[in-house]
C-alpha positions in Angstrom: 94.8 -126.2 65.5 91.6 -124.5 65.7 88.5 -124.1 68.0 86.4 -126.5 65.4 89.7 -129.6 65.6 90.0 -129.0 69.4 85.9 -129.6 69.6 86.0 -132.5 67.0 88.9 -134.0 68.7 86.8 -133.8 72.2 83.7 -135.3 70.7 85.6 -138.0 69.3 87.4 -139.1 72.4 84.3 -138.8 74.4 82.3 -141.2 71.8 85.8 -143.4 72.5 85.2 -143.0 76.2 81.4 -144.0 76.3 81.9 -147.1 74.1 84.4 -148.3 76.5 82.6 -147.6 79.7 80.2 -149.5 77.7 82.1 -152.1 77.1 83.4 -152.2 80.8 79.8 -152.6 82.3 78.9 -155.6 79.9 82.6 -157.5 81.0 81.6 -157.0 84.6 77.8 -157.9 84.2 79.1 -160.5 82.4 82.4 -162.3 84.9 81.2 -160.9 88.4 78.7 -163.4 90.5 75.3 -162.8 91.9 76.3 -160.7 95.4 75.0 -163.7 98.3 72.9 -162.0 100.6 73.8 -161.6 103.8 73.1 -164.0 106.4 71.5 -162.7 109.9 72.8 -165.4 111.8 76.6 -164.3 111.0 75.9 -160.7 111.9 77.6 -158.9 114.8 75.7 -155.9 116.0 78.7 -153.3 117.5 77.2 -151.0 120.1 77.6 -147.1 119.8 78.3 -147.0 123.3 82.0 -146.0 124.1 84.1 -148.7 124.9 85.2 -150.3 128.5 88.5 -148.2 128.8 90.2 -150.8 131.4 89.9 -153.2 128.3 93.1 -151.1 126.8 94.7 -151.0 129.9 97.4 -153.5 129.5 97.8 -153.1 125.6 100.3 -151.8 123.3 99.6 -149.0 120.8 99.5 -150.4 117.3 102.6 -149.6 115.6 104.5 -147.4 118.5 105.1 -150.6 120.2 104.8 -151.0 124.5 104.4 -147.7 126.2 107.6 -148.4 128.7 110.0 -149.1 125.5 111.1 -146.5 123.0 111.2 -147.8 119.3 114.1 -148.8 117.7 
């Protein structure tokens, strides 16, 4: 195969690429809703402020289980 095939080939499944990107965009203009907008009153504003340490006293670590046990 030569330089001019490899470069035709390219072109031709690029062309192939945009007209399906193409056709992507208008199928998901097309099914997805209007995004709501979002409401104020249901927003939680979280702090940057570190977090009260003595509220993870008495917890377990996610996925290691209680500290006093070993897992199984």
């Amino acid at each position: 195969m030569s330089l001019l095939d490899d470069l035709t080939a390219v072109r031709r499944n690029l062309n192939e690429l945009v007209r399906s990107v193409e056709r992507l965009e208008r199928d998901v203009a097309r099914q997805s809703p209007a995004v709501p907008e979002a409401d104020p009153a249901r927003m939680v504003s979280v702090p940057d402020t570190p977090y009260d340490s003595s509220l993870w006293t008495d917890s377990d670590d996610e996925g290691l289980g209680a500290r006093d046990r070993r897992a199984p």
